[in-house]
C-alpha positions in Angstrom: 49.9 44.4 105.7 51.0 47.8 105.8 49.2 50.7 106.1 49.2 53.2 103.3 51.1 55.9 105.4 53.8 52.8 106.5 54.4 52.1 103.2 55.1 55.5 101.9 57.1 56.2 104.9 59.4 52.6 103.9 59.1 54.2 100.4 60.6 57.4 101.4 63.5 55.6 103.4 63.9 52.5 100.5 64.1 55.4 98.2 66.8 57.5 99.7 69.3 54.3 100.0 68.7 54.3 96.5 70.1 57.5 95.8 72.8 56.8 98.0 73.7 53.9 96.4 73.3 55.7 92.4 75.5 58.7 94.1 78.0 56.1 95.1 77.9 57.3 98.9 77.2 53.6 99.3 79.5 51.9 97.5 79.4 47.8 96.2 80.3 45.5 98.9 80.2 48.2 101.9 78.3 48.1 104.8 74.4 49.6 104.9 74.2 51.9 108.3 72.7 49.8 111.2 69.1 49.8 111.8 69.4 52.4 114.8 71.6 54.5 112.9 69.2 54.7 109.5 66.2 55.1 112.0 68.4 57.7 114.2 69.3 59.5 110.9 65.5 59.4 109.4 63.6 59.7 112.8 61.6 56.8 112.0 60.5 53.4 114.0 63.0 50.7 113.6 60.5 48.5 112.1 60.1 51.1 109.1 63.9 50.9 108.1 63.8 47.0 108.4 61.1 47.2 106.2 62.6 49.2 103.9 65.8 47.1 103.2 63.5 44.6 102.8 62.3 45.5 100.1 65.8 46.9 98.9 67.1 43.8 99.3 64.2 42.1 97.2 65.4 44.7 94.9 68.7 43.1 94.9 70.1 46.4 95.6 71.3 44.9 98.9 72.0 41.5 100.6 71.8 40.3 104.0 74.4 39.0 106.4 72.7 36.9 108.9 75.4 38.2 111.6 76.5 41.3 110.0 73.7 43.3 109.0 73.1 44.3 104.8 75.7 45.0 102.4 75.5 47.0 99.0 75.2 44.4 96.3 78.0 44.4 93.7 75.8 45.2 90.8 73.6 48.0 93.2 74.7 51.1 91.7 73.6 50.2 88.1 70.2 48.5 89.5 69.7 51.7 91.8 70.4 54.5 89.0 67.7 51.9 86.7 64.6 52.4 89.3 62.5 55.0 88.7 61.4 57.1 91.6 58.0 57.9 92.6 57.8 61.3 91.1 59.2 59.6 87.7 56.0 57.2 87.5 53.6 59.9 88.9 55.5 62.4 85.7 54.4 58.9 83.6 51.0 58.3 84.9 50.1 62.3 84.1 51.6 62.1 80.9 49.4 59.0 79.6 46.5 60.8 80.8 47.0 63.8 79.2 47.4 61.5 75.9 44.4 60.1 76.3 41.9 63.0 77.0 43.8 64.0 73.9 42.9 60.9 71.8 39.5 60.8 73.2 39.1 64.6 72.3 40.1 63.8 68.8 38.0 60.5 68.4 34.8 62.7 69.9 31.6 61.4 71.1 30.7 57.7 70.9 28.2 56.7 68.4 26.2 54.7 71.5 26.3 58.4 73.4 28.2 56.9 76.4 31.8 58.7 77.9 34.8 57.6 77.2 
C-alpha cells in the first residue's frame, strides 16, 4: 500500500493528465508521454507515474497498449472535464461543515446535554 505522501504525489501527477486531457493537450486516441518522459517532466520516481496512469487508466481516462505504452481513451476528455479535483471536494467537505455547525446552532443544545 502506498504511503500517504506516494499517494498524493500519484494524485498530483494522475491529476495533471487530467487537465491535460479536459484542455485537449492530450487529445482521444494519442499517445500519453513515456514513463521517463512524465517522470523527466515531473521530477518524480518512475514508479509514481506508473502508478498514476494506473489509476487513470482505472479511470478509463486512458488505456494500455501492452507494447505501446497508454493511449487517451476516446471518451477521456468528457470523463476528465467530469472529475472533480482535490480542491473541489476539499471546497465540498468545508461547505457541509459549515452547514452543519449551522443546523446544529439552530437546533441548540440536546435535551440529554451531550454535543452534537
Amino acid at each position: 500500500m502506498a504511503s500517504t505522501g506516494a499517494a498524493q504525489l500519484n494524485e498530483q501527477v494522475a491529476q495533471a493528465l487530467r487537465v491535460d486531457i479536459a484542455e485537449g493537450l492530450l487529445k482521444p486516441d494519442e499517445q500519453v508521454p513515456s514513463i521517463r518522459a512524465l517522470a523527466e517532466r515531473f521530477g518524480f520516481a518512475p514508479g509514481t507515474i506508473r502508478n498514476a496512469l494506473a489509476s487513470l487508466a482505472d479511470e478509463g481516462l486512458i488505456r494500455p497498449n501492452s507494447t505501446r505504452g497508454y493511449f487517451v481513451s476516446t471518451d477521456a476528455a468528457s470523463k476528465a472535464q467530469a472529475a472533480p479535483t482535490l480542491d473541489d471536494l476539499a471546497r465540498q467537505v468545508a461547505e457541509l461543515h459549515g452547514r452543519i455547525a449551522a443546523l446544529e446552532a439552530e437546533r441548540g443544545p440536546r435535551e440529554d446535554g451531550e454535543h452534537q
